[in-house]
C-alpha positions in Angstrom: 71.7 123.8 -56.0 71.3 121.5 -52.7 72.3 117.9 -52.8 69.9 115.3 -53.2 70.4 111.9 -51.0 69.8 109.0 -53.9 70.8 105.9 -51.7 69.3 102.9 -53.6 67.6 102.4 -57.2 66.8 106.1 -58.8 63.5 106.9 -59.0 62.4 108.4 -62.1 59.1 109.0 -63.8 57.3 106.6 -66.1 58.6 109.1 -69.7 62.4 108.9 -68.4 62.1 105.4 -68.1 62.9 102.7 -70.8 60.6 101.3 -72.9 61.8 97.6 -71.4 61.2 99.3 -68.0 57.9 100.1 -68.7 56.6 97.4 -70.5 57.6 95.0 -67.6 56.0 97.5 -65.2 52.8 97.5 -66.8 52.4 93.9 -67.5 53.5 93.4 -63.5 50.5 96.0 -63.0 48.1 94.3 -65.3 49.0 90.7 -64.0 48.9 91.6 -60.2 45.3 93.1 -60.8 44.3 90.5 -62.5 45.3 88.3 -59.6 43.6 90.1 -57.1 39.9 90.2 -58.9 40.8 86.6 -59.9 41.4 85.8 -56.1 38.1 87.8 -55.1 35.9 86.0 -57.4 33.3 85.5 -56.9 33.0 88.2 -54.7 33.3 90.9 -57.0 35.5 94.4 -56.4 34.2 97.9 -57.3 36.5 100.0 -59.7 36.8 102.3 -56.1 37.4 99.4 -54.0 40.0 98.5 -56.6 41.6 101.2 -56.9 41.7 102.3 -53.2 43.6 98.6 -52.7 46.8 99.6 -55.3 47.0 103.7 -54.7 47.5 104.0 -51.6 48.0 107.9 -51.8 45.2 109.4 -54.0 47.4 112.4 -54.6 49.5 110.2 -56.2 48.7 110.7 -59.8 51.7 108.2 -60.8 50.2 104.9 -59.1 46.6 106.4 -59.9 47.4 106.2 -64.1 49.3 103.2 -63.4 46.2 101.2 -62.3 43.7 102.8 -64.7 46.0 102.2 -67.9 46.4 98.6 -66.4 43.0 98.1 -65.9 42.3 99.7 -69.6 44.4 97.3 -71.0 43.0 94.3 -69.3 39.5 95.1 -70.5 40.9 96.1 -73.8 42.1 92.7 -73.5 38.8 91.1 -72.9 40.1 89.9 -69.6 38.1 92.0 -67.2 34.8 93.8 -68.2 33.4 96.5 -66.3 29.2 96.1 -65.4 28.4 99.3 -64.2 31.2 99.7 -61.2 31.8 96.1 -61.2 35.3 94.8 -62.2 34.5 91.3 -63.4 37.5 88.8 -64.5 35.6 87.0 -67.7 34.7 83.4 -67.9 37.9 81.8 -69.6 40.4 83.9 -67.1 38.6 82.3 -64.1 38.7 78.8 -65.5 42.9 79.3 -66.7 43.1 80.3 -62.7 41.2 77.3 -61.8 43.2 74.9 -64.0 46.5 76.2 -62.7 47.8 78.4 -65.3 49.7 81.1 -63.7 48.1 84.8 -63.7 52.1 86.6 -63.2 
């Protein structure tokens, strides 16, 4: 067994985290995309363009869930609907944006 260098926070993966851990982690995913189609608007972002902005290594299957259960959740929400690629942020979220309400 060689010895493994852990200067800093450990990393572990999402299932050896706690559920506290991961609850924040997803709502900080599902609010920062939210605040980045909201910013866009109305210039709308593809699911790829999307995507490609927040995983910045596609063999990084990690970041790559991380952003599709966000984004899930957000439509599941009715926050963000999806029109054929589109990523649209719905009516009522732009309008909280414009008023001042804060996304995250």
């Amino acid at each position: 067994m060689h010895h493994q260098d852990r200067s800093g926070d450990e990393i572990r993966p999402p299932w050896h985290r706690s559920a506290i851990e991961r609850e924040s982690s997803y709502e900080e995913d599902q609010a920062s995309l939210l605040s980045d189609l909201i910013d866009e608007y109305p210039a709308l972002m593809t699911f790829d363009e999307a995507r490609i902005a927040r995983v910045r290594d596609r063999e990084d299957w990690g970041d790559s869930d991380a952003f599709e259960i966000a984004l899930r959740g957000l439509m599941w929400g009715g926050m963000v609907r999806r029109q054929g690629d589109l990523l649209v942020p719905v009516r009522p979220v732009r309008l909280m944006a414009e008023l001042g309400f804060s996304i995250g």
